[in-house]
C-alpha positions in Angstrom: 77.1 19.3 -3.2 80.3 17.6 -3.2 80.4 17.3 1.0 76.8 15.3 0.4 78.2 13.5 -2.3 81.0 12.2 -0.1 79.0 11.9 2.8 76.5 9.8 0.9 79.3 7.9 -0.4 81.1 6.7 3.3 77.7 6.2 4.8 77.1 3.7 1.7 80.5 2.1 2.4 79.8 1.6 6.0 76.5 0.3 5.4 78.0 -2.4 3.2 80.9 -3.0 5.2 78.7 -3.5 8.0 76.2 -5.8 6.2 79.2 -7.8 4.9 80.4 -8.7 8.2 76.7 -9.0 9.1 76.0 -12.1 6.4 79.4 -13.8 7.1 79.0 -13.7 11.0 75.7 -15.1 10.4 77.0 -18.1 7.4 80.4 -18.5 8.6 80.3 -21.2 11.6 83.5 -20.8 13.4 85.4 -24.2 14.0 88.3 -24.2 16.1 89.9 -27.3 17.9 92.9 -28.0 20.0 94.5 -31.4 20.2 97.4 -32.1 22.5 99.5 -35.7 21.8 100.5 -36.8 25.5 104.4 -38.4 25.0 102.4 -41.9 26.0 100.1 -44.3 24.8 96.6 -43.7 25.9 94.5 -45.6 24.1 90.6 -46.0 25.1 88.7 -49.2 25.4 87.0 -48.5 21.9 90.4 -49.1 20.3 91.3 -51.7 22.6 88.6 -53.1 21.4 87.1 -53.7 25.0 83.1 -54.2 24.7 81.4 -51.6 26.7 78.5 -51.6 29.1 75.9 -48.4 28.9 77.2 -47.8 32.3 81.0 -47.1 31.1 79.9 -45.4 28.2 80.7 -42.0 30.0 84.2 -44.0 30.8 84.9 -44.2 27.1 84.1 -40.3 26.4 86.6 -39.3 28.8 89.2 -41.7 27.7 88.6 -40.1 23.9 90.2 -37.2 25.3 93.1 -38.8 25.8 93.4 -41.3 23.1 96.1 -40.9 20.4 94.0 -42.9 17.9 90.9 -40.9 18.2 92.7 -38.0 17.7 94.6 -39.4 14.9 91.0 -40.1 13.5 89.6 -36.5 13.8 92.6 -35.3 11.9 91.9 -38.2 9.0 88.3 -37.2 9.0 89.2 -33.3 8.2 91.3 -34.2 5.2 88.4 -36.6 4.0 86.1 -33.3 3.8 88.2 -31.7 1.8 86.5 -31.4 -1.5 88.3 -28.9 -4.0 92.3 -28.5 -2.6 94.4 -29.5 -0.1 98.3 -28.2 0.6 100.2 -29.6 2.7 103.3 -28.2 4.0 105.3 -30.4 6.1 109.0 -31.4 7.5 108.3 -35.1 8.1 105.1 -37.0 6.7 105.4 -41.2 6.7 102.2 -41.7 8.7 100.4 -44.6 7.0 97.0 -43.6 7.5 97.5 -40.0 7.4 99.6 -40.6 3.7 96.3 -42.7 2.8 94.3 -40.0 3.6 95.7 -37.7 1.1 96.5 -40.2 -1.6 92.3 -41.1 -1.4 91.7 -37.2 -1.5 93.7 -37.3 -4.7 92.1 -40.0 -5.9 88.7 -37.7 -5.6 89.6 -35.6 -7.7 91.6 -33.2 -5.0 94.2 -31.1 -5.9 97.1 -32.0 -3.9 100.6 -30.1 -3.8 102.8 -31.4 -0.9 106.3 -29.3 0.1 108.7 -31.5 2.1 111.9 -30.7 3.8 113.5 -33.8 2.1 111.8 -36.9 0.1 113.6 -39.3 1.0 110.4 -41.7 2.2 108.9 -44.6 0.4 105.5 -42.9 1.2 106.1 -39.3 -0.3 107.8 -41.3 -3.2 104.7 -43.0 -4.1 102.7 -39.8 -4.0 104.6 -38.3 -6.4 104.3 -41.7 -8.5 100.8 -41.2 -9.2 100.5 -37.4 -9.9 100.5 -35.7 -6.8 102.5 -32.5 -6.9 105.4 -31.6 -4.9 108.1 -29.1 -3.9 111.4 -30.3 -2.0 113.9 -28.0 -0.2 116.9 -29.9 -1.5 119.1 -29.7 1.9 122.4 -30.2 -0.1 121.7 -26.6 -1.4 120.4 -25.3 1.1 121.9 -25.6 4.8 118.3 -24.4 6.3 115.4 -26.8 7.6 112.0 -26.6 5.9 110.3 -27.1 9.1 106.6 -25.7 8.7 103.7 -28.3 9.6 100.5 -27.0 8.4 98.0 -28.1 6.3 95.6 -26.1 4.4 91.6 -27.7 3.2 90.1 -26.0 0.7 91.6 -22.6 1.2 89.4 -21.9 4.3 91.0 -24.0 6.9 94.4 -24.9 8.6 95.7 -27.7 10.7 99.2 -26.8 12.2 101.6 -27.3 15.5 104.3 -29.3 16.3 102.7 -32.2 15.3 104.8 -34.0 12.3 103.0 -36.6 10.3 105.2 -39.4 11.8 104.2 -42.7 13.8 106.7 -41.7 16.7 104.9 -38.1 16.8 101.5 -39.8 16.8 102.2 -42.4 19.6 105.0 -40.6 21.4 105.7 -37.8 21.6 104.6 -34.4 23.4 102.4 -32.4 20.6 100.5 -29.9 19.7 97.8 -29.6 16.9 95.4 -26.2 16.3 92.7 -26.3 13.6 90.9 -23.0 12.8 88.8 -21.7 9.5 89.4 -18.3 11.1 90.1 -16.4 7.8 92.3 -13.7 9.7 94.4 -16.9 10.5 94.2 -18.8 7.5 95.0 -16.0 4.9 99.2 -15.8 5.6 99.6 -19.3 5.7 98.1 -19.5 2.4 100.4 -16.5 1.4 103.2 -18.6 3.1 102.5 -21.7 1.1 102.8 -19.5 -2.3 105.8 -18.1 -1.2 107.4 -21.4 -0.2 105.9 -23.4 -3.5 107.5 -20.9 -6.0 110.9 -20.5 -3.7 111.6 -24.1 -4.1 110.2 -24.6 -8.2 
């Protein structure tokens, strides 16, 4: 009795480990995108603000590939999806735009924590000037670099690479930038963020 009680037992736990994985392959989209910065400044006619013809149209699309700014612009349109939080764990951040971004995801009622390596910026300043939480490795204590740059929305997707949120690593620099909502990938950099937000309280 107690072999077909076990036996009844794993076959239920396989059945609903396989219907699990079952519901989220089919509800779970996977998004993955990989953005490479080029150490120039392409920039496509859109930007330029060159009018277009139907007949270049396919002229623009190709140049999007390339552009800094469009790429600058996917990035800004992730973080204004975000609807419930948004952690950002970065070495450098003075970007303008991508600064605006999360100050306006703040400002929606986002919850925001930041880690920096040093705030020493006028933008990070401001951040922390109307509410928005942060965590600084104080260099003078400690001789080591926070040097992460990732970025987590809503606990279900990350944004990292060598990409720091700077105007010179925009527009000038050779970088790389990987966004995923793979779970599998997602999961230790949230675990990595916890560490890191407690370590440096």
């Amino acid at each position: 009795m107690t072999t077909i009680r076990l036996l009844g037992s794993f076959t239920l736990a396989c059945c609903s480990a396989g219907l699990t994985a079952l519901l989220y392959n089919y509800f779970h989209q996977e998004e993955t995108e990989v953005l490479f910065f080029y150490g120039t400044l392409p920039i496509c006619n859109f930007h330029r603000n060159v009018s277009l013809t139907t007949a270049n149209q396919n002229l623009m699309v190709n140049q999007n590939n390339e552009c800094f700014e469009c790429k600058l612009n996917m990035i800004i349109g992730w973080l204004d999806k975000t609807k419930k939080t948004l952690d950002i764990c970065m070495y450098m951040l003075n970007h303008e735009l991508l600064s605006n971004a999360v100050i306006d995801a703040h400002k929606r009622g986002v919850k925001v924590r930041i880690i920096l390596n040093e705030d020493n910026i006028e933008t990070t300043w401001k951040m922390g000037n109307i509410g928005i939480s942060k965590r600084v490795n104080k260099s003078k204590y400690n001789k080591n670099l926070m040097h992460h740059k990732f970025v987590i929305i809503d606990n279900k997707k990350v944004i990292l690479g060598s990409l720091n949120w700077t105007k010179v690593s925009v527009r000038a620099n050779w970088e790389n930038v990987f966004i995923t909502n793979d779970c599998e990938l997602v999961n230790p950099f949230r675990q990595e963020f916890q560490r890191l937000w407690k370590q440096f309280n």
